[in-house]
C-alpha positions in Angstrom: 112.7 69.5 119.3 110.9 68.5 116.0 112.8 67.5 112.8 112.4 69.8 109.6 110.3 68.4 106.9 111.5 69.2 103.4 110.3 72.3 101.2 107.4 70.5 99.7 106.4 68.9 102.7 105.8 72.4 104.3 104.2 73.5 100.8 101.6 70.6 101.2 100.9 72.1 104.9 100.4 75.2 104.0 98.1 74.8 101.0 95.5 72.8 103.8 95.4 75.3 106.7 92.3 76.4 107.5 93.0 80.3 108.5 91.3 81.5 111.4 89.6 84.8 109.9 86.9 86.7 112.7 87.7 88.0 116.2 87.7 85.6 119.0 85.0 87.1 121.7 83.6 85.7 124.8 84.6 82.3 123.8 83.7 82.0 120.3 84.5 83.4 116.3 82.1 86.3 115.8 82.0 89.0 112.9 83.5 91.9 114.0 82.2 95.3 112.9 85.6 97.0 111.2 86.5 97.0 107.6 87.9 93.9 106.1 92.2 93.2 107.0 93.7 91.3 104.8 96.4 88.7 105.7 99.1 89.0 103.3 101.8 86.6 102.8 105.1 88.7 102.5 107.4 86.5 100.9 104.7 86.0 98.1 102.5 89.0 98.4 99.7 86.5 98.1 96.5 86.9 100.4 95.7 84.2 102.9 92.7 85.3 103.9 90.5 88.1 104.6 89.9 89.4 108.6 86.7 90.6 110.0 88.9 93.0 111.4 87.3 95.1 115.1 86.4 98.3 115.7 85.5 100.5 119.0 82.3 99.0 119.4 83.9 95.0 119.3 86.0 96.8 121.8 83.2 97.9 124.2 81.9 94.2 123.8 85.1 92.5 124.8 86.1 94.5 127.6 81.8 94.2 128.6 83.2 90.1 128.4 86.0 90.7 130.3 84.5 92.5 133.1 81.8 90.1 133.3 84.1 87.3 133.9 86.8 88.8 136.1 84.4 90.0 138.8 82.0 86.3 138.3 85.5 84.7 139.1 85.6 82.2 137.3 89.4 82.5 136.5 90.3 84.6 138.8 89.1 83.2 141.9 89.9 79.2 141.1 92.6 77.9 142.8 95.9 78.7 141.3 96.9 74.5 141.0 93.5 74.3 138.7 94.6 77.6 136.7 98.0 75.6 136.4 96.0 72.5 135.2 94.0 74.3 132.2 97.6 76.2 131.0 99.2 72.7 130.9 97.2 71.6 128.7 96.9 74.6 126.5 100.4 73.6 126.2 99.2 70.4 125.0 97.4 71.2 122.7 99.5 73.5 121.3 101.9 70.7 121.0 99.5 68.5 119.2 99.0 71.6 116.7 102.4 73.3 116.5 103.2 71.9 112.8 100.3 74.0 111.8 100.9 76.9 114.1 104.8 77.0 112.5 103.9 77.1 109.3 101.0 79.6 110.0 103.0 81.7 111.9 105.8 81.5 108.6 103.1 82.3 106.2 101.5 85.5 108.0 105.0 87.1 109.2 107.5 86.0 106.7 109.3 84.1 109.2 111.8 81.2 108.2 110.1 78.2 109.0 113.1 76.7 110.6 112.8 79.4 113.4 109.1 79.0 113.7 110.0 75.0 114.3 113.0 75.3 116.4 112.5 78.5 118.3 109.3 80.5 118.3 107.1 77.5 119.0 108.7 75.1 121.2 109.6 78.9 123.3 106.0 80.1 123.4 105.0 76.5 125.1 107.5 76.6 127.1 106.9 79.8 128.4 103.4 79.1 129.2 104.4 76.1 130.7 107.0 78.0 133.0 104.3 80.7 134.7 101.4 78.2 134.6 103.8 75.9 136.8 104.9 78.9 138.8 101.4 80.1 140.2 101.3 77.7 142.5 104.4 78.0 144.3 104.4 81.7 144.8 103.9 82.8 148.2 102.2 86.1 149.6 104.2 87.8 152.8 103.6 87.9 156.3 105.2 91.7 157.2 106.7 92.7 160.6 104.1 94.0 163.1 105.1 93.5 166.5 103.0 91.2 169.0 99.4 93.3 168.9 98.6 92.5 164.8 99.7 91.2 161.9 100.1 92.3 158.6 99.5 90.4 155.1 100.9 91.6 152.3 99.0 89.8 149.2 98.9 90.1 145.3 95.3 89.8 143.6 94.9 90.0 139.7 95.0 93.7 138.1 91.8 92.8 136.5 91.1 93.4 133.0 94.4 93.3 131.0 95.1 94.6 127.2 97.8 92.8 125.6 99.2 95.0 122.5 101.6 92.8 120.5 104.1 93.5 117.3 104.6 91.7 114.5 108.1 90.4 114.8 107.3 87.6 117.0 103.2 87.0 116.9 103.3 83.7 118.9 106.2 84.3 121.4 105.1 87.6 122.4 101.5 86.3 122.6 102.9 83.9 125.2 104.9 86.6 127.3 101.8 88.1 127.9 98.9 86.2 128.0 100.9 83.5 130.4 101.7 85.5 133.3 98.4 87.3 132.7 96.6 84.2 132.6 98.5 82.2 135.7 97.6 85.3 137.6 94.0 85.3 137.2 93.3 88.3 134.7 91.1 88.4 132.1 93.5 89.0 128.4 92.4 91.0 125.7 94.8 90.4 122.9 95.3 93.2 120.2 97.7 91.4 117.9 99.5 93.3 115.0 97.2 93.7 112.1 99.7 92.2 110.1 100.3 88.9 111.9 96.5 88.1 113.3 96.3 84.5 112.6 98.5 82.5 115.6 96.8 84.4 118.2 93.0 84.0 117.3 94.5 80.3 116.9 95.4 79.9 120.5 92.4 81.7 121.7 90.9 78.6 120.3 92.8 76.4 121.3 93.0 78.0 125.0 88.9 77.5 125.2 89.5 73.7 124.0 91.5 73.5 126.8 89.6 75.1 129.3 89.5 78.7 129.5 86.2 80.5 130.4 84.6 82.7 128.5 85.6 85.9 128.5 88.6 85.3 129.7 91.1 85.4 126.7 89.6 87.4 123.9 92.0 88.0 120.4 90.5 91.6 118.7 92.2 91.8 115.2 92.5 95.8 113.7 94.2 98.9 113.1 96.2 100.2 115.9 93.9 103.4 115.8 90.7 101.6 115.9 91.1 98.9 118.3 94.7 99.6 119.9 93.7 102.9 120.6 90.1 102.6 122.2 91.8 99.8 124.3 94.2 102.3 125.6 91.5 104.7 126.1 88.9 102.1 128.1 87.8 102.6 131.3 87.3 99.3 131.7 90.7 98.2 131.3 92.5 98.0 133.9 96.2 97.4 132.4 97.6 97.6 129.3 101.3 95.5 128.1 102.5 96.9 125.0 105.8 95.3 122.8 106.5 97.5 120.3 107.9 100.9 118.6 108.8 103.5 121.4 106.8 106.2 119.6 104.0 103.9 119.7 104.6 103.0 123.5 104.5 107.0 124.4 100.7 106.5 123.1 99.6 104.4 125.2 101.1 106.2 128.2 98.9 109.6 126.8 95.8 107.7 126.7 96.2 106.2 130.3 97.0 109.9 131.5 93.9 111.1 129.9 91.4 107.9 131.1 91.8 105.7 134.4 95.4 105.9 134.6 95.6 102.0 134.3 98.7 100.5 134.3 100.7 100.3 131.2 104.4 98.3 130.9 106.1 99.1 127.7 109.1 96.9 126.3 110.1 99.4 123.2 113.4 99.4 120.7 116.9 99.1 121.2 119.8 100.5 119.7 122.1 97.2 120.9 125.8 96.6 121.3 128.1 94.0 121.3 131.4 95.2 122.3 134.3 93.0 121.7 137.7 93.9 123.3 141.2 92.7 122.6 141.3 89.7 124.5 138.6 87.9 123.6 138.6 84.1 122.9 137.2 81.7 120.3 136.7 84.1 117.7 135.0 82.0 115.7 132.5 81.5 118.3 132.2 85.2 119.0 131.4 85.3 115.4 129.1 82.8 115.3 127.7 84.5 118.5 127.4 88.1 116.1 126.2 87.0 113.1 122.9 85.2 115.2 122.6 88.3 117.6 122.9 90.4 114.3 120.7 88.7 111.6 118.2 86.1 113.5 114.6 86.7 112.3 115.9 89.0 110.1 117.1 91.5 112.3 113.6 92.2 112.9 114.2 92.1 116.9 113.7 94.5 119.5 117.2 92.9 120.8 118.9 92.4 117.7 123.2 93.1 117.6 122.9 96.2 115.3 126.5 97.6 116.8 129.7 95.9 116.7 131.9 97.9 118.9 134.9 96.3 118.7 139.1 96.6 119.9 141.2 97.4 116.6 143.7 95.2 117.9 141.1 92.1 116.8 139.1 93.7 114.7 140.9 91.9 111.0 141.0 88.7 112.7 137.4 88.7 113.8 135.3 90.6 110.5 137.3 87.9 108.7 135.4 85.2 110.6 131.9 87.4 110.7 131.8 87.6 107.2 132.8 84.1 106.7 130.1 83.0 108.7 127.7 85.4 107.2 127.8 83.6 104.1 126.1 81.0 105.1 123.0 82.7 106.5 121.0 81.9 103.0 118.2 84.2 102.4 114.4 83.3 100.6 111.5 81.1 100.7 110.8 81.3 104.4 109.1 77.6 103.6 113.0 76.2 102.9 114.4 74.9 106.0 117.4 75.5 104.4 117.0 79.3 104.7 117.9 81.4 107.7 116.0 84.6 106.6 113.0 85.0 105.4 111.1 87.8 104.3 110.5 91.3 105.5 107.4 92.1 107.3 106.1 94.0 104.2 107.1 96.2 101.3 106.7 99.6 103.7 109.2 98.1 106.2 111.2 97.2 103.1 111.1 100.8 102.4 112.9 102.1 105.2 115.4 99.2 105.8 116.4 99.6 102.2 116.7 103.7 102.9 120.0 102.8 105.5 121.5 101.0 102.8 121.3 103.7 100.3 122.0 106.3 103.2 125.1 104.6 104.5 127.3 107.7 104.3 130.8 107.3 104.3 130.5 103.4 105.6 132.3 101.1 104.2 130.4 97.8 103.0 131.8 94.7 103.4 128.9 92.7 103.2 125.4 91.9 101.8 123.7 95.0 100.8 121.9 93.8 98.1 117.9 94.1 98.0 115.3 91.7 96.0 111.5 92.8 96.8 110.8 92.2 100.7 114.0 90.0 100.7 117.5 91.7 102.2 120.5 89.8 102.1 122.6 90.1 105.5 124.3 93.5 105.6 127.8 94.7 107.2 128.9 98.4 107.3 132.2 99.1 109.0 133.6 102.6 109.6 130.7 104.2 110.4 130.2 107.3 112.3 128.9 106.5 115.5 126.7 109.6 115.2 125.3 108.8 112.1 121.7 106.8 110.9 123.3 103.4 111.4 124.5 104.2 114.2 121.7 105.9 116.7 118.8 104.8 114.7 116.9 101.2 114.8 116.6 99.6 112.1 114.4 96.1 112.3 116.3 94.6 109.7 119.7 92.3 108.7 122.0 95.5 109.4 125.0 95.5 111.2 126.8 98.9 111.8 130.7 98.1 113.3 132.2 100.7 115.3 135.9 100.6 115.8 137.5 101.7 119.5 141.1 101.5 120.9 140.1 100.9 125.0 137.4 99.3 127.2 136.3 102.7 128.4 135.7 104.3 124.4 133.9 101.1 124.2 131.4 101.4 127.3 131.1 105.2 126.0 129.5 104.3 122.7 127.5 101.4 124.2 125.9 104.0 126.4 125.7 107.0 124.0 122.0 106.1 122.6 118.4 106.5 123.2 118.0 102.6 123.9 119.3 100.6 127.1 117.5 96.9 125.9 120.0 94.5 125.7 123.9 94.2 125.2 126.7 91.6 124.7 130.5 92.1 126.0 133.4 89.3 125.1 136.4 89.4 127.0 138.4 86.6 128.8 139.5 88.8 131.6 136.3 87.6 134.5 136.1 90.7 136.4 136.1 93.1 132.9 133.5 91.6 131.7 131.5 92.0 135.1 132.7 95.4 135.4 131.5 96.5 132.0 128.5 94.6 132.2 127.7 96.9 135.3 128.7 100.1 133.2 126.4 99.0 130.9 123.3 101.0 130.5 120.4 97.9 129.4 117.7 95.8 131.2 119.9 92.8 130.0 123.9 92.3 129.5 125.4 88.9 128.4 128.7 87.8 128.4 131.0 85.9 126.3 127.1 85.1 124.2 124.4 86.3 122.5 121.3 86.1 124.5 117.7 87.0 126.3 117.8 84.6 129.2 114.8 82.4 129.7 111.5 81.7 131.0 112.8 82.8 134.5 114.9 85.7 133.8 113.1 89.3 133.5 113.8 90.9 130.4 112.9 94.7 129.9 115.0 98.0 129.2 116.5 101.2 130.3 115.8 104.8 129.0 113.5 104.5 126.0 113.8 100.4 126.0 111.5 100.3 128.2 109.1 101.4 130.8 106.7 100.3 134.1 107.8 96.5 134.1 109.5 93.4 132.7 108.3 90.1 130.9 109.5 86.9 132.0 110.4 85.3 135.8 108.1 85.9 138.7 108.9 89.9 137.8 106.4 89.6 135.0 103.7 87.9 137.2 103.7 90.8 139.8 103.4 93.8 137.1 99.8 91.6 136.6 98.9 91.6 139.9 98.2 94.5 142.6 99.7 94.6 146.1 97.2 95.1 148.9 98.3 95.1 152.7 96.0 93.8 155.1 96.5 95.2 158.4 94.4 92.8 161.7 94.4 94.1 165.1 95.5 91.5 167.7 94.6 93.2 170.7 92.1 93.2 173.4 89.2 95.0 172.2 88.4 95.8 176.0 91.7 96.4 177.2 94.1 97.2 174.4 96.6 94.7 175.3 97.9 92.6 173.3 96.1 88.9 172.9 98.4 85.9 174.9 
């Protein structure tokens, strides 16, 4: 784990970055054809550079690249140990670069740099560490077929794969994709968010240094409807993994309908709860265990705790501690190490985060609340109507919505009654409760007595609208990149038909 440098320390970084700034295409910085994207610092509003952003006809071009590469083979047909060799040391390098990549990654998203240090780096390498390591100790099947054949039942790279990420986690989610991708022998095309471009033409760099083809990972920067879109649309791709907005998601499931009917896995929004019930322990843990699920990256999280449900026999005892602990989540500079939030993506996303503060209803607030530019301070509403805004709606920022229930079963009601089924957290000391709600629970992931994702080897993915055609993470996430072929060999006698001794 590295150590945080002070304030000016990071400053000094960050004033001698050299910003990556033109698509990354078979192997090499090019000039893309689209307009010019800026990258915009948020906590500042100060550009960092302007983007030769892509457009349909970079797109034609990098899938052209990819095709060229994946049926050459040269990814997907090396041996899986070698493809494991070349992701080790991507993570290498990555290592040897991952003060700049934390502060780049804190200057184009608005990220606290103490999360970009401790978490989003030292995760992403780890992460491509974990399915580079895996691809060569996953085995193909042998199935059951009697004495006169035998069948194989074997997994071979999809082919071309698109790789749509969001902005709330531009190296991370970078990493859930391209390393199982990668390990599996695709060929990537990356469409980062246009607001966070930078990390991921970085690593496309650093992944060439390190030995991958060309061709083979590609990084298009541009507007969702000029290069998301014609990526969806492609005939040439073969798969598409998409993180983001569910209304987004349902795109990319119209354009597969309406081309090659490729592939697409979809890991959308989530509406999460943590339910707390009358005999849980440690409450100052559990609080502790809130405020992180609640307000980490800002609430800017796909999995973020934006519903308290909790027993109003405990309720006073734990808000008391929640808000106490809340205090101490400091927000500004995202370059302060001191600082647990940063700043929102951008002024529009200010917008509508600041519009369920204003639109609270008959809430109560007991925390926070209080808006400076793309800054929000922690925010705590209790009594709210569980059919109102903060209630059903997601809202990608520090805003936590506490619902108040008088029995396990009210509590697994409202955890259930929403669009979402990503993640959720239950705290109980009473073992089979909190296994038995867990199972009631409607979401791709349910923790207990914590706030949490898994790992590496854990899949994660959702129910309902969370979610849709696979998972990232564990082996799960390398067979959504690969197809499953069956090949059947006939064992007996060509002359007589019997089987072969």
């Amino acid at each position: 784990m590295s150590e945080l440098l002070t304030s000016k320390e990071y400053a000094a970084l960050a004033a001698n970055i050299d910003f990556p700034c033109t698509p990354f295409i078979d192997g090499k910085y090019q000039r893309g054809n689209g307009d010019k994207l800026l990258s915009v610092n948020p906590a500042t509003g100060d550009t960092l550079c302007e983007i030769d952003s892509c457009n349909s006809d970079d797109v034609d071009l990098a899938v052209a690249k990819a095709r060229e590469s994946f049926d050459q083979g040269i990814w997907a047909k090396q041996h899986p140990s070698d493809r494991k060799e070349v992701l080790i040391k991507l993570c290498k390098l990555i290592t040897r670069n991952r003060r700049e990549l934390a502060v780049m990654e804190s200057l184009d998203s608005g990220k606290p740099i103490r999360d970009c240090e401790l978490i989003d780096v030292p995760e992403t390498i780890q992460t491509i560490k974990w399915h580079a390591e895996a691809v060569d100790k996953m085995y193909d099947q042998a199935g059951p077929a009697g004495q006169d054949a035998l069948s194989l039942i074997v997994r071979e790279p999809v082919g071309v794969v698109a790789a749509v990420l969001p902005w709330n986690f531009p190296l991370l989610m970078l990493a859930w994709k391209i390393a199982p991708a990668l390990a599996s022998g695709n060929s990537v095309i990356v469409k980062p968010a246009e607001q966070t471009s930078l990390t991921a033409l970085r690593i496309a760099e650093l992944a060439t240094e390190a030995g991958i083809p060309r061709g083979v990972l590609q990084v298009l920067p541009g507007l969702g409807e000029v290069v998301g879109e014609p990526l969806g649309r492609h005939p040439g791709v073969d798969m598409v993994s998409f993180t983001g907005s569910t209304d987004t998601g349902r795109r990319f499931l119209t354009y597969a309908a309406q081309s090659n009917l490729k592939k697409v896995v979809l890991e959308c929004g989530g509406k999460n709860p943590a339910i707390v019930l009358e005999d849980a322990e440690h409450l100052d843990l559990v609080a502790e265990h809130i405020v992180t699920g609640a307000f980490w990256n800002m609430g800017e999280n796909c999995s973020a705790i934006s519903r308290l449900i909790v027993h109003e026999a405990i309720k006073p005892a734990l808000l008391e501690r929640v808000t106490a602990r809340v205090r101490d989540w400091k927000t500004g500079d995202p370059l302060n190490p001191a600082n647990h939030l940063g700043a929102l993506i951008d002024t529009e996303h200010q917008k509508k985060v600041a519009g369920f503060l204003s639109n609270s209803g008959k809430a109560t607030l007991i925390e926070g609340g209080a808006a400076n530019g793309v800054f929000i301070a922690p925010t705590i509403f209790d009594d709210v109507d569980p059919k109102s805004a903060l209630a059903t709606e997601e809202i990608f920022g520090p805003v936590l919505s506490v619902l108040t229930v008088s029995s396990v079963e009210q509590a697994i009601e409202l955890a259930n009654d929403t669009d979402y089924g990503l993640t959720a957290s239950v705290f109980t000391a009473n073992a089979k409760q909190a296994l038995r709600t867990a199972r009631a629970i409607k979401a791709g992931t349910v923790s207990i007595n914590c706030y949490g994702e898994g790992d590496s080897a854990t899949p994660f993915g959702g129910y309902k609208q969370s979610g849709f055609g696979g998972r990232d993470n564990g082996v799960h996430a390398h067979e959504q990149y690969t197809e499953l072929k069956t090949i059947w060999v006939d064992l007996s006698d060509p002359a007589t038909g019997d089987t072969v001794a």
